[in-house]
GUROPA-310957 format. One record per residue: residue number from 1; residue in three letters; y, x, z of N, C-alpha, C in turn. Coordinates in pm, 1 decimal. Layout:
BEGIN
 num residu      npy      npx      npz     capy     capx     capz      cpy      cpx      cpz
 NUM    Ala        Y        X        Z        Y        X        Z        Y        X        Z
...
END
This chain:
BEGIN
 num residu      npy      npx      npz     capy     capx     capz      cpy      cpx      cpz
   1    Unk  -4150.4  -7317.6   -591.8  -4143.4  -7240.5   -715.1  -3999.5  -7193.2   -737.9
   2    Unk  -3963.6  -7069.4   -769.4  -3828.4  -6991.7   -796.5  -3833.5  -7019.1   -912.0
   3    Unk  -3682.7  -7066.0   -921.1  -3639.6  -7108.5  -1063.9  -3561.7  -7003.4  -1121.6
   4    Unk  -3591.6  -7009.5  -1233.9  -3589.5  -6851.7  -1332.0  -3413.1  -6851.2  -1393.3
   5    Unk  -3378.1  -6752.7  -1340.3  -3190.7  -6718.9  -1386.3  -3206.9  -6770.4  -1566.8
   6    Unk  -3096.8  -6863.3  -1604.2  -3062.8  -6890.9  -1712.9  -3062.3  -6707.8  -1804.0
   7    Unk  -2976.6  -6724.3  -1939.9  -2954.7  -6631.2  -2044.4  -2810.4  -6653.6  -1976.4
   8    Unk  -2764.6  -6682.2  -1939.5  -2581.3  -6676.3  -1876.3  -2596.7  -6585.5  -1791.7
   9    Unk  -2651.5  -6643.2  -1642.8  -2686.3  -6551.9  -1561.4  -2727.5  -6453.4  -1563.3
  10    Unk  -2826.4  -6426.6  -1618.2  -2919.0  -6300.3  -1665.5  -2792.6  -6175.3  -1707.3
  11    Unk  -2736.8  -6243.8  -1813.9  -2627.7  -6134.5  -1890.6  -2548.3  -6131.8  -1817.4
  12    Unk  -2484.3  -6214.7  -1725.1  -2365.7  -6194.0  -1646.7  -2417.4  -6080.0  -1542.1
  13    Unk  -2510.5  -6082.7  -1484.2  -2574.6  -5986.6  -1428.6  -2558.7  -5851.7  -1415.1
  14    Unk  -2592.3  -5830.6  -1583.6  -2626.0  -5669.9  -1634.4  -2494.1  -5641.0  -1639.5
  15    Unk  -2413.0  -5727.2  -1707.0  -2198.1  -5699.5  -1743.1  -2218.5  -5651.6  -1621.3
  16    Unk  -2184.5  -5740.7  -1519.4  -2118.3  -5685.0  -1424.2  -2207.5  -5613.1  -1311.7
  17    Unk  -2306.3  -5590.2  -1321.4  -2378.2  -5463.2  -1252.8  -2375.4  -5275.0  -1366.7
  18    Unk  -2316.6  -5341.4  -1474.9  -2275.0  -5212.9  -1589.8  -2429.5  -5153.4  -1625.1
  19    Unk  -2553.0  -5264.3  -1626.1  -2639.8  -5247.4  -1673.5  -2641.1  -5221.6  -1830.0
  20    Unk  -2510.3  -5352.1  -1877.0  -2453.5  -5346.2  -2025.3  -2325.1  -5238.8  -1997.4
  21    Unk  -2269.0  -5162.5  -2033.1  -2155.0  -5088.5  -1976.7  -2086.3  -5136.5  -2081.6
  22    Unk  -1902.9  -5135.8  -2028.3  -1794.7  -5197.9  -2106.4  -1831.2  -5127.7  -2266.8
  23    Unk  -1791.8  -5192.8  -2336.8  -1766.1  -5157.7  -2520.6  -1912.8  -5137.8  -2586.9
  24    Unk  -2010.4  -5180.7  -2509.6  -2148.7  -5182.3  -2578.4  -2193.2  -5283.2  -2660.2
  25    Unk  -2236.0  -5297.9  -2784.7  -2264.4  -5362.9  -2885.2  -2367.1  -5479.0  -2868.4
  26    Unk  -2376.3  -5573.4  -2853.6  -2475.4  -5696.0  -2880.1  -2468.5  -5764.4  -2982.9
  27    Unk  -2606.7  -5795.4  -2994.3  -2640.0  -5880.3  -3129.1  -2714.7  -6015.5  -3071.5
  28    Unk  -2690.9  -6100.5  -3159.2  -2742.4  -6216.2  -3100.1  -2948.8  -6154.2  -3091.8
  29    Unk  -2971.6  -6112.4  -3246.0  -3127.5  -6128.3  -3217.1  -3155.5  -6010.1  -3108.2
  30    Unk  -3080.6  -5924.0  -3074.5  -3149.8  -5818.9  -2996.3  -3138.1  -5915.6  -2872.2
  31    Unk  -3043.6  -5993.2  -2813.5  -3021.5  -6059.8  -2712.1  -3116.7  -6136.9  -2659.1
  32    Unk  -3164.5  -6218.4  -2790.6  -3278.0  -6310.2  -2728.9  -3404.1  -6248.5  -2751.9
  33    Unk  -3387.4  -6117.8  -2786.8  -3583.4  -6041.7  -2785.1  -3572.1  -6045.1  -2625.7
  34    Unk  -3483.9  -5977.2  -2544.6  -3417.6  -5884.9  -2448.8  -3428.3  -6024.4  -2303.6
  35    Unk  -3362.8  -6153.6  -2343.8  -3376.2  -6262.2  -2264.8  -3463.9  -6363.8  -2270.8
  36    Unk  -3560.5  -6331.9  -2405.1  -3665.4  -6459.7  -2416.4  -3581.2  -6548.8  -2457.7
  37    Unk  -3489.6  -6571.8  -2491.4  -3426.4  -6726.0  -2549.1  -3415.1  -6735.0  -2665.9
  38    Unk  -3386.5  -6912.5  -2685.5  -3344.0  -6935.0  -2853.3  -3174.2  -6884.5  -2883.1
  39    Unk  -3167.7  -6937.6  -2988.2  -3018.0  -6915.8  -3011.8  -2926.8  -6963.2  -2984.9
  40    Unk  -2979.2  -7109.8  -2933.7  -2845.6  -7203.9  -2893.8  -2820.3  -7155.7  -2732.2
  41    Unk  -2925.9  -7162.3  -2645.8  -2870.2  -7102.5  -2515.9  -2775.7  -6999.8  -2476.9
  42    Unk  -2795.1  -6919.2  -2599.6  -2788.0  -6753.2  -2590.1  -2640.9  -6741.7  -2608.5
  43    Unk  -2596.2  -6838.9  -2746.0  -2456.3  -6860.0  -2756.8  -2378.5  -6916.5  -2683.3
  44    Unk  -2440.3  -7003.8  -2621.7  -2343.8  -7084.8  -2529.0  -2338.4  -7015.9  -2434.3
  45    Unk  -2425.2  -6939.3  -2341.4  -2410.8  -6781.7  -2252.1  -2324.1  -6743.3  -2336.5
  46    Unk  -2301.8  -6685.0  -2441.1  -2184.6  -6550.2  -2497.4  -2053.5  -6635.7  -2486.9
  47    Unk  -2072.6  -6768.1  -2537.9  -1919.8  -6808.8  -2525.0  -1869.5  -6847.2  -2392.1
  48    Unk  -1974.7  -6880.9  -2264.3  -1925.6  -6894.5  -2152.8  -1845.2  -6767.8  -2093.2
  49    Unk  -1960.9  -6657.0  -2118.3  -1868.0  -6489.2  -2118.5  -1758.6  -6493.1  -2190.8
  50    Unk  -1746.7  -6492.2  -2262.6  -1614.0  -6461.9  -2352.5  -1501.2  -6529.5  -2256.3
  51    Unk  -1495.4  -6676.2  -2210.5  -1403.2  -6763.8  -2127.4  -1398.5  -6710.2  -2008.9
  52    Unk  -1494.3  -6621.5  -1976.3  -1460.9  -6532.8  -1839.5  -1380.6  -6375.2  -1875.5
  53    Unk  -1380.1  -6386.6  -2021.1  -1312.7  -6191.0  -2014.0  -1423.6  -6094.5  -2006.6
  54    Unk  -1593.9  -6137.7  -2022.4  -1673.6  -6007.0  -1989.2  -1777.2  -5962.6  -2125.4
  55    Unk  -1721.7  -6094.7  -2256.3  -1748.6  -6044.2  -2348.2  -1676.5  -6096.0  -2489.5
  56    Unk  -1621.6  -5998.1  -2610.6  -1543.7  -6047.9  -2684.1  -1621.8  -6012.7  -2860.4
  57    Unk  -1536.7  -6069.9  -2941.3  -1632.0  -6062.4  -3061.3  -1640.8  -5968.6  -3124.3
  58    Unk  -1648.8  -5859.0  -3184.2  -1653.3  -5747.4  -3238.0  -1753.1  -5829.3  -3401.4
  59    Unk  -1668.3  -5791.9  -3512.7  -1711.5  -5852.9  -3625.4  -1772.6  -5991.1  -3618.9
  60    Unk  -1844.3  -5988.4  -3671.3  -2018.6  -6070.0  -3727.4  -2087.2  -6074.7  -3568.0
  61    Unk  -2074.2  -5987.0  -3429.1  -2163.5  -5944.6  -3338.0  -2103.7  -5943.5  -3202.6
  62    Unk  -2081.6  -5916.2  -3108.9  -2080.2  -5948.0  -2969.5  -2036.7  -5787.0  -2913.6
  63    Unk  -1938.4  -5770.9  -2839.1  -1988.0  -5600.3  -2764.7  -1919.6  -5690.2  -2613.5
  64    Unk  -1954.9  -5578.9  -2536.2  -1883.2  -5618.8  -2385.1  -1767.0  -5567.2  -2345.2
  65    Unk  -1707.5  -5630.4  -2322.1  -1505.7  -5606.8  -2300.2  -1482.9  -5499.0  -2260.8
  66    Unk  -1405.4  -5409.8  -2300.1  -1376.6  -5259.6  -2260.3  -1316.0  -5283.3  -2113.8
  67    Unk  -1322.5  -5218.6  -2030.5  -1216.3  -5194.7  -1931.1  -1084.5  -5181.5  -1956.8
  68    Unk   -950.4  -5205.5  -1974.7   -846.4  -5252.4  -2014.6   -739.7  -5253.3  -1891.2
  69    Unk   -718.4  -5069.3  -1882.4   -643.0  -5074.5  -1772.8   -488.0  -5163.9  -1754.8
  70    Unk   -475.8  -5195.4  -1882.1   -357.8  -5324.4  -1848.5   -378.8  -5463.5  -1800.5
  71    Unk   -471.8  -5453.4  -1837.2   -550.6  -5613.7  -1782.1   -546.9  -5579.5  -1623.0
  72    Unk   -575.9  -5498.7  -1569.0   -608.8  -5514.5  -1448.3   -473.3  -5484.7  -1371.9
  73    Unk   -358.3  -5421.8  -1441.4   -227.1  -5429.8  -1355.4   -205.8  -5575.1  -1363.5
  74    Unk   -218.8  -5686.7  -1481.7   -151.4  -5772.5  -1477.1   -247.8  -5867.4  -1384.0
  75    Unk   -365.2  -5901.6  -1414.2   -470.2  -5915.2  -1285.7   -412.7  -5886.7  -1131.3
  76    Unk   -364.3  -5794.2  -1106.6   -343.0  -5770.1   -991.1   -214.4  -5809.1   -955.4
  77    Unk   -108.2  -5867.4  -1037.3     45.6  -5984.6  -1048.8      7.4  -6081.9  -1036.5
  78    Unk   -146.1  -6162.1  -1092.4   -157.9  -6276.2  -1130.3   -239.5  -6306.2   -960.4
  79    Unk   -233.7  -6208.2   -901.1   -337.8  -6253.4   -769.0   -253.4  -6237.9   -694.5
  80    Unk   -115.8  -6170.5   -662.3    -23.7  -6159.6   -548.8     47.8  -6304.5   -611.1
  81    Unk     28.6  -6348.5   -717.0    146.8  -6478.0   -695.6      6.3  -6584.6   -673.3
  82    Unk   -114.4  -6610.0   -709.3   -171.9  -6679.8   -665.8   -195.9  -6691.9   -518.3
  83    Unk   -225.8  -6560.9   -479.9   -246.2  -6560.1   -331.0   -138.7  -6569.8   -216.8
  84    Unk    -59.3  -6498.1   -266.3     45.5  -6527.9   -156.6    114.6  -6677.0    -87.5
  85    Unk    103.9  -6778.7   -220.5    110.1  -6900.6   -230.4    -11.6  -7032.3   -182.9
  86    Unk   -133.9  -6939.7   -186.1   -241.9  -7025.3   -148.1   -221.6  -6988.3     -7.3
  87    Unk   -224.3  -6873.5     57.5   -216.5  -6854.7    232.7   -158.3  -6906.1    281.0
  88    Unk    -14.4  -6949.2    229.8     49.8  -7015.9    297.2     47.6  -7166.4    288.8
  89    Unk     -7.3  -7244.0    220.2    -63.0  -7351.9    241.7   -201.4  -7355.6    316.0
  90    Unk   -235.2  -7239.7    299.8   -383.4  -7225.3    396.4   -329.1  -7238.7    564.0
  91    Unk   -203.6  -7161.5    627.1   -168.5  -7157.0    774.2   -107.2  -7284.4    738.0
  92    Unk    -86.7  -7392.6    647.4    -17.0  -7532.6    665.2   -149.4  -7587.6    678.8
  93    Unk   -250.9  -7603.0    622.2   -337.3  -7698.3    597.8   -484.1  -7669.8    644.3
  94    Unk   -519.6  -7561.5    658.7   -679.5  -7523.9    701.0   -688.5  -7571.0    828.0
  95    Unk   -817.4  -7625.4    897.5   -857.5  -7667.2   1010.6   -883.1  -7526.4   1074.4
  96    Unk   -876.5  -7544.1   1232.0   -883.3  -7420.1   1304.0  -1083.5  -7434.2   1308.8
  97    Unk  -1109.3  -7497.4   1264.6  -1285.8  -7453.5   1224.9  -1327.7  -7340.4   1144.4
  98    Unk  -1247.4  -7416.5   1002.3  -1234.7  -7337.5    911.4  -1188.6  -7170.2    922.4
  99    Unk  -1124.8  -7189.8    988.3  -1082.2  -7042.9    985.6  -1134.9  -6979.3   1092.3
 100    Unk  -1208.1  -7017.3   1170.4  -1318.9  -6939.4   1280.6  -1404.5  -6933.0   1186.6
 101    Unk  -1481.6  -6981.4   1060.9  -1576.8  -6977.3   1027.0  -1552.8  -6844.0    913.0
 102    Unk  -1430.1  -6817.3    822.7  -1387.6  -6704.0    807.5  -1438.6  -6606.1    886.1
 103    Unk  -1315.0  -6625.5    964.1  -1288.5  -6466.9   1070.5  -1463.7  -6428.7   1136.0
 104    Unk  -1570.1  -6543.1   1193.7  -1667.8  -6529.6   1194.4  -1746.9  -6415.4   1111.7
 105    Unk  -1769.1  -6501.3    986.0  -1807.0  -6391.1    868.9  -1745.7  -6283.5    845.5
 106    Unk  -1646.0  -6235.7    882.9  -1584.7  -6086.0    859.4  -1655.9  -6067.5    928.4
 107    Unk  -1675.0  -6086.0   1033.0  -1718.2  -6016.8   1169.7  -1862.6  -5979.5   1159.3
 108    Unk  -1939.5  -6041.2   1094.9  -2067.5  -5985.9   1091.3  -2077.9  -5917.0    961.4
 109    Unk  -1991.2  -5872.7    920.1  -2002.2  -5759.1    790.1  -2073.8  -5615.5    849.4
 110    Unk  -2143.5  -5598.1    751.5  -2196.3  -5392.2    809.3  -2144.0  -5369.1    734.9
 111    Unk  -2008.9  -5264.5    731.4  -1962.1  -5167.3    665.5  -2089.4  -5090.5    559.5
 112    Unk  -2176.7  -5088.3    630.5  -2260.4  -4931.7    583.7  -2345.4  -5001.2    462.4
 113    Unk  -2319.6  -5119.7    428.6  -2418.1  -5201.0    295.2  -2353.5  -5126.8    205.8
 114    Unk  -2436.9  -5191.5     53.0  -2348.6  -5092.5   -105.7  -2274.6  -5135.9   -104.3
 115    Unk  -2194.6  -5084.2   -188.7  -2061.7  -5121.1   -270.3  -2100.6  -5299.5   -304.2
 116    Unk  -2209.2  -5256.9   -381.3  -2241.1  -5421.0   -465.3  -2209.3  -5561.9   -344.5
 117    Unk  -2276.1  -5550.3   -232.2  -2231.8  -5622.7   -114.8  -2093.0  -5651.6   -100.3
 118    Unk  -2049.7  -5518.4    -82.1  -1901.7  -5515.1    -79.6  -1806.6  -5572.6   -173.8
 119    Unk  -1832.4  -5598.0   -251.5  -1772.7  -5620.3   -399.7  -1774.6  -5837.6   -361.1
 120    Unk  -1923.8  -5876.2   -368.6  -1959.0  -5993.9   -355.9  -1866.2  -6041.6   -215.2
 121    Unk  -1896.3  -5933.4    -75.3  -1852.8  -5988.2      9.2  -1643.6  -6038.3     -5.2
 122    Unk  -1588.5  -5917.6    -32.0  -1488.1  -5897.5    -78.0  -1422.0  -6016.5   -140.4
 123    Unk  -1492.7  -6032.7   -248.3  -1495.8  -6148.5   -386.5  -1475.7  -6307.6   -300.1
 124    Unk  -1609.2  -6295.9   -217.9  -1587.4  -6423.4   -140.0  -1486.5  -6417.3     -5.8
 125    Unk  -1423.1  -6324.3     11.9  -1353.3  -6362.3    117.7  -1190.0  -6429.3     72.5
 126    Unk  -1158.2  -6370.2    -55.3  -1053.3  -6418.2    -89.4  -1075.7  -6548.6   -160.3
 127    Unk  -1181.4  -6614.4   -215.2  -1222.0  -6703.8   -264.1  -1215.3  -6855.8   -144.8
 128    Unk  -1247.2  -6782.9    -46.8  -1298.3  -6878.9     76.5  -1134.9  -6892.4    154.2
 129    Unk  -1066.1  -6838.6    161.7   -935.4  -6804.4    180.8   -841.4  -6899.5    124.0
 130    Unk   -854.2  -6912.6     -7.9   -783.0  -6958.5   -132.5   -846.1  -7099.3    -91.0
 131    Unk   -943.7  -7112.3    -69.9   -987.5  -7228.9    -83.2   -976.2  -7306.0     57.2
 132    Unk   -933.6  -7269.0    157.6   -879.1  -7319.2    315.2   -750.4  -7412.4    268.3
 133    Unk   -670.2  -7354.4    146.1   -544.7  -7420.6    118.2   -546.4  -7567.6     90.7
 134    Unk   -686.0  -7619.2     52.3   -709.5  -7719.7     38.1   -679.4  -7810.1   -120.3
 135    Unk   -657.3  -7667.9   -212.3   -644.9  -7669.8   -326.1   -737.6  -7606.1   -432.6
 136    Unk   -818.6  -7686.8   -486.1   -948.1  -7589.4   -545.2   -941.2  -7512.8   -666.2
 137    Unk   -783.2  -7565.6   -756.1   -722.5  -7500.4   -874.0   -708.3  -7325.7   -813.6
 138    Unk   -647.5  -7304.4   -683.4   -583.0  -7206.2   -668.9   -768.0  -7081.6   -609.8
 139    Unk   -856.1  -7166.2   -596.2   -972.5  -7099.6   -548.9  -1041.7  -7067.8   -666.5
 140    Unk  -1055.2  -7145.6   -768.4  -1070.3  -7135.2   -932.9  -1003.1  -6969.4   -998.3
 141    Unk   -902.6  -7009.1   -967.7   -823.2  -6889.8   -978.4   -875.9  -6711.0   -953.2
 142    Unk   -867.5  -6745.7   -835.0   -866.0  -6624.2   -749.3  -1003.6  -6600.7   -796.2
 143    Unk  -1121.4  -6697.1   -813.1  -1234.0  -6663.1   -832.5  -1269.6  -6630.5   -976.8
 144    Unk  -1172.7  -6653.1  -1054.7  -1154.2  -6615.2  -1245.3  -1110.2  -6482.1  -1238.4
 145    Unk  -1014.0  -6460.6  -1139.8   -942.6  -6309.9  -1150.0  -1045.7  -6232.5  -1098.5
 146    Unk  -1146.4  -6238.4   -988.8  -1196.1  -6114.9   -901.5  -1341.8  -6147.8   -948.7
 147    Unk  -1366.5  -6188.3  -1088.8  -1460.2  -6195.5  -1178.6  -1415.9  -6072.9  -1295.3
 148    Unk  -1297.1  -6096.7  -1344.0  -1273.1  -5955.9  -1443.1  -1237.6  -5838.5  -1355.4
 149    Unk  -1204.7  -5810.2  -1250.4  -1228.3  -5723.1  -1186.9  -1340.8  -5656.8  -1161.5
 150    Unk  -1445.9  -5740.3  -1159.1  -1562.9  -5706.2  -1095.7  -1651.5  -5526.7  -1104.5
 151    Unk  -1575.1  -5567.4  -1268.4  -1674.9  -5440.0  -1283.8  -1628.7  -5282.7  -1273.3
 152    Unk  -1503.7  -5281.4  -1232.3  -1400.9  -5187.4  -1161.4  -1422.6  -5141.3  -1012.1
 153    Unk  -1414.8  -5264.5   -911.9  -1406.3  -5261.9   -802.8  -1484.0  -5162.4   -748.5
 154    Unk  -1633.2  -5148.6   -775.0  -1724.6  -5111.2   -682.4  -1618.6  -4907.0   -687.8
 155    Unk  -1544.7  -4863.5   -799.6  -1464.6  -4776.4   -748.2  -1352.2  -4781.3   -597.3
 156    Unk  -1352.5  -4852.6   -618.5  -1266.7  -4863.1   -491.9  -1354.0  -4929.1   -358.8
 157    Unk  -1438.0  -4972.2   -356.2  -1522.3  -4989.4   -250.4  -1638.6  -4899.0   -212.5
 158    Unk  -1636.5  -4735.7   -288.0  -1735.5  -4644.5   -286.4  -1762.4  -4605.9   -160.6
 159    Unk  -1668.2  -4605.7   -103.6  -1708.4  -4538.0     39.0  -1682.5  -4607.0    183.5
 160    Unk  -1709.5  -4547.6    272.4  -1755.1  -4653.8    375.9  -1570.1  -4672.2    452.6
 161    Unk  -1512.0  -4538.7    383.6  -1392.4  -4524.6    456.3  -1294.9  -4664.2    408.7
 162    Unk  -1337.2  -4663.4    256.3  -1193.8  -4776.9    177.4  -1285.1  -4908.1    203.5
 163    Unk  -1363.3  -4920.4    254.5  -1448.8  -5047.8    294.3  -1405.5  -5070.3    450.7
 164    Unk  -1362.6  -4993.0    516.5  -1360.5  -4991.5    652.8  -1198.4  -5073.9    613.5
 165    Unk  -1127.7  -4986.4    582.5   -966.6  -4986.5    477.9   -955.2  -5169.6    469.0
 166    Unk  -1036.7  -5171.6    381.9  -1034.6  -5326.2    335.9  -1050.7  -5465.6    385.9
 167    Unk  -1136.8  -5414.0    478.6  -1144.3  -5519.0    607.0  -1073.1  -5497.8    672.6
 168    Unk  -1042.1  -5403.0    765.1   -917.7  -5424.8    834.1   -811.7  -5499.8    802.2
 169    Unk   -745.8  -5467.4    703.6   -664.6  -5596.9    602.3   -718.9  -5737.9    599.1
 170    Unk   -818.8  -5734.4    557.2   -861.4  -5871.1    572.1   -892.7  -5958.4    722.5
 171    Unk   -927.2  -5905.1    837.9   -923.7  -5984.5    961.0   -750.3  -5935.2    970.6
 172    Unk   -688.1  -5861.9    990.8   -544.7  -5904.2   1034.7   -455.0  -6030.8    925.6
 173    Unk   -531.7  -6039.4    802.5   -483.6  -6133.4    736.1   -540.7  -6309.9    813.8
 174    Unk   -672.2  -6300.3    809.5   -718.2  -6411.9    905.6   -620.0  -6443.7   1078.3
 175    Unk   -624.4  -6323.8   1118.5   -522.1  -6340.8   1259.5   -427.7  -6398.0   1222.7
 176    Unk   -352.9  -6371.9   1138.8   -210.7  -6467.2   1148.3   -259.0  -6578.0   1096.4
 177    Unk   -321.0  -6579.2    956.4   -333.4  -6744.9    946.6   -363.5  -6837.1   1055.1
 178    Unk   -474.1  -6762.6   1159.0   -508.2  -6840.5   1274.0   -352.7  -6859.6   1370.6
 179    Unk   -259.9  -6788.5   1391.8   -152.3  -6785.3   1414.3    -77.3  -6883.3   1382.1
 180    Unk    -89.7  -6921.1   1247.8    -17.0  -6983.1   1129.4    106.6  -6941.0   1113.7
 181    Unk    135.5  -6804.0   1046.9    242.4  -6747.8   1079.7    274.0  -6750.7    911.8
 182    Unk    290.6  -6792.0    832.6    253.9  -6822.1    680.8    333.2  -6706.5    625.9
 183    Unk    468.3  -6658.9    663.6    575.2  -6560.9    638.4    514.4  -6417.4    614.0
 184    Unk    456.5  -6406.0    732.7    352.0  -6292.2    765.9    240.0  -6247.9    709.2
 185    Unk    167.9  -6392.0    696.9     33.2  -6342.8    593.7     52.6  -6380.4    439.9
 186    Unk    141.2  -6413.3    411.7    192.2  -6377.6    262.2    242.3  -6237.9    247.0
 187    Unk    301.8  -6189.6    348.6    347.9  -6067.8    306.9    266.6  -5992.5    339.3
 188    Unk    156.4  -5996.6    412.5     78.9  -5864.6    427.7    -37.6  -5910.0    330.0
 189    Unk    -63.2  -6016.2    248.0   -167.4  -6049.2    175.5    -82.0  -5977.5     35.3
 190    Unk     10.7  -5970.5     -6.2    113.9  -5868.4    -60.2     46.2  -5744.5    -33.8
 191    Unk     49.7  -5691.1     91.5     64.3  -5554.5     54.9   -110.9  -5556.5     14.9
 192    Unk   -156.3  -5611.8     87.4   -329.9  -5620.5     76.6   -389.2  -5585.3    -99.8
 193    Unk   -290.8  -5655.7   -146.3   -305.4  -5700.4   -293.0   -243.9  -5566.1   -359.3
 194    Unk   -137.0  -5506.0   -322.5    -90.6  -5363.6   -396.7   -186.8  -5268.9   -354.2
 195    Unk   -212.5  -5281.2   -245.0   -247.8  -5153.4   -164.8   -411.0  -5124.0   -264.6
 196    Unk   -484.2  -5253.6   -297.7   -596.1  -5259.1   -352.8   -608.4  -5204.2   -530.3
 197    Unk   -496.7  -5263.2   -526.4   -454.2  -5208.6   -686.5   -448.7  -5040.8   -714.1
 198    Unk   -338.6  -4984.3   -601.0   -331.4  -4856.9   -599.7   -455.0  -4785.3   -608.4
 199    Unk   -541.0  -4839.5   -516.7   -660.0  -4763.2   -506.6   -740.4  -4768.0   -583.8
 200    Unk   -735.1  -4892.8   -651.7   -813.4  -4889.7   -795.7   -790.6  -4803.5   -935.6
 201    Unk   -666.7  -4813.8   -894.3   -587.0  -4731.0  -1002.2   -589.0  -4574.5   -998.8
 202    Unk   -633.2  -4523.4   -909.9   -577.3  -4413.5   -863.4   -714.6  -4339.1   -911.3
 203    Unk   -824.1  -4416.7   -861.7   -972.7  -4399.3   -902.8  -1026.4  -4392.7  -1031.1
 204    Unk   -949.6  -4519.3  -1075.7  -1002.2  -4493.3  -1255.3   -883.7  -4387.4  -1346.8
 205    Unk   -814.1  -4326.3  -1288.4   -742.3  -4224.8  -1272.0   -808.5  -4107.8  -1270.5
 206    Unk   -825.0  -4057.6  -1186.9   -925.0  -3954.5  -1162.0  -1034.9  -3946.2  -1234.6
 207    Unk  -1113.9  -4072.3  -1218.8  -1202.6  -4066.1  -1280.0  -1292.5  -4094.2  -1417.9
 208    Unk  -1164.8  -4092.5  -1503.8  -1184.3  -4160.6  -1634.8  -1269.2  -4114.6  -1767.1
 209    Unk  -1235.4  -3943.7  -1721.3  -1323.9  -3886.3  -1815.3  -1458.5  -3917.0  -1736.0
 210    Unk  -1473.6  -3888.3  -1677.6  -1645.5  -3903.3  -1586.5  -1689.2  -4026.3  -1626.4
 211    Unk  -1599.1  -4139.8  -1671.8  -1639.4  -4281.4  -1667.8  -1649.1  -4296.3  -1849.4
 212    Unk  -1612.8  -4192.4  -1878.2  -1622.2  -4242.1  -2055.8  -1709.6  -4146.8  -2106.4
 213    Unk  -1728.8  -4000.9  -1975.4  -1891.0  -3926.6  -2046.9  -1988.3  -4033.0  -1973.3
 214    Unk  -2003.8  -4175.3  -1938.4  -2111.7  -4202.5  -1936.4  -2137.5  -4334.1  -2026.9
 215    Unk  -2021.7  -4297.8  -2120.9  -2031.1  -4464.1  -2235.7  -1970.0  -4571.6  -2186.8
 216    Unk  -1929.4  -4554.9  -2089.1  -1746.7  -4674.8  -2040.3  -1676.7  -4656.4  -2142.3
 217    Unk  -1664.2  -4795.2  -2213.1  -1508.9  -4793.4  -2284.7  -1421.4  -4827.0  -2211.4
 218    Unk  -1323.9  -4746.6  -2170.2  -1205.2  -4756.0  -2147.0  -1064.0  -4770.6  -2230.0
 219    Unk   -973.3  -4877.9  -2177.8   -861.5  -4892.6  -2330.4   -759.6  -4892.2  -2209.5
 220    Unk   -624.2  -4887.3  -2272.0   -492.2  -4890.7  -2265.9   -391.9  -4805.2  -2163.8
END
């Protein structure tokens, strides 16, 4: 028997698939017509969101976190000093298993899946990375940050070209760790980390009016 996604899950879902799109209004009773739940579940879902950044209080009522292009420059500071620091305890401390079992999984990536793949796959590679260091605070991390990202990214993973882009970065980042060259894959997990930003940036750039004629709130 398949066990049925909580009211957390469920909503975390729609946030970050932009089923709910950023700055849209929730109410608790429309919530639980919408999820079948009581009220106590429903809240403790909104306040678990809220501790993730994907939903904040608007009065008396609930809306979903605008996109907040400052959040995501500083997001993208808070992951070059997390990351750069976890890799290199990762080429001190990861077993050479571990990191075949990485570089493995890159390897059977299809470029040609959605974005949404891409996004998850993406999500877990730096997660799984972070977490070779043998420190689970710093995998916590990385996995809190490329959670408020989430609902950005799939711009920058639109096409098969900045997906092709992105992996490449990511197995030459695995090569050196397998290397254990720690100097090296801090600094190119650096550029990995700007280079991703730019492109994010550059996208919700371009594309901002297009993203707010479709009811994206966008702020800052």
């Amino acid at each position: 028997m398949t066990e049925q996604p909580t009211a957390y899950e469920r909503l975390r879902a729609e946030i970050l698939d932009l089923d709910r799109v950023p700055g849209s209004r929730l109410t608790e009773r429309g919530l639980e017509t919408d999820l079948g739940v009581s009220r106590t579940p429903l809240r403790a879902a909104l306040q678990r969101l809220e501790s993730e950044g994907l939903v904040e209080r608007d009065g008396r009522a609930w809306q979903v976190s605008p996109i907040d292009l400052g959040e995501i420059a500083r997001l993208s500071e808070l992951r070059d000093a997390l990351e750069t620091a976890a890799v290199r305890l990762t080429c001190a401390r990861a077993s050479d298993d571990g990191i075949a079992a990485l570089a493995e999984r890159l390897g059977g990536y299809d470029l040609g899946r959605t974005h949404e793949d891409a996004i998850g796959a993406g999500t877990g590679f730096h997660v799984r990375l972070a977490a070779l260091s043998g420190n689970h605070f710093f995998a916590d991390s990385v996995d809190s940050a490329m959670t408020r990202l989430a609902r950005t990214r799939w711009l920058e993973v639109r096409s098969e070209e900045s997906r092709r882009t992105a992996w490449e970065e990511h197995r030459r980042i695995v090569e050196l760790v397998a290397a254990r060259d720690a100097d090296a894959a801090a600094e190119h997990i650096h550029r990995h980390i700007v280079a991703t930003h730019e492109r994010l940036a550059n996208a919700l750039g371009s594309d901002a009016r297009g993203l707010r004629a479709r009811g994206l709130a966008i702020v800052g």
